[in-house]
N, C-alpha and C positions, 0 to 999 in steps of 0.2 A: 525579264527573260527575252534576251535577243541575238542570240547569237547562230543557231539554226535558221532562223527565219532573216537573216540577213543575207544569206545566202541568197535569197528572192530578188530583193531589190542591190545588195551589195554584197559579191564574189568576194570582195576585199574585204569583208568580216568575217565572213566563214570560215576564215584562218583562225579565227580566234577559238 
């Protein structure tokens, strides 16, 4: 599970 928490370090997952 990474897709909230990529928000953190990467803005450009947080699309996902």
């Amino acid at each position: 599970m990474g897709w909230h928490m990529a928000d953190e370090q990467n803005p450009d997952e947080v699309k996902l």
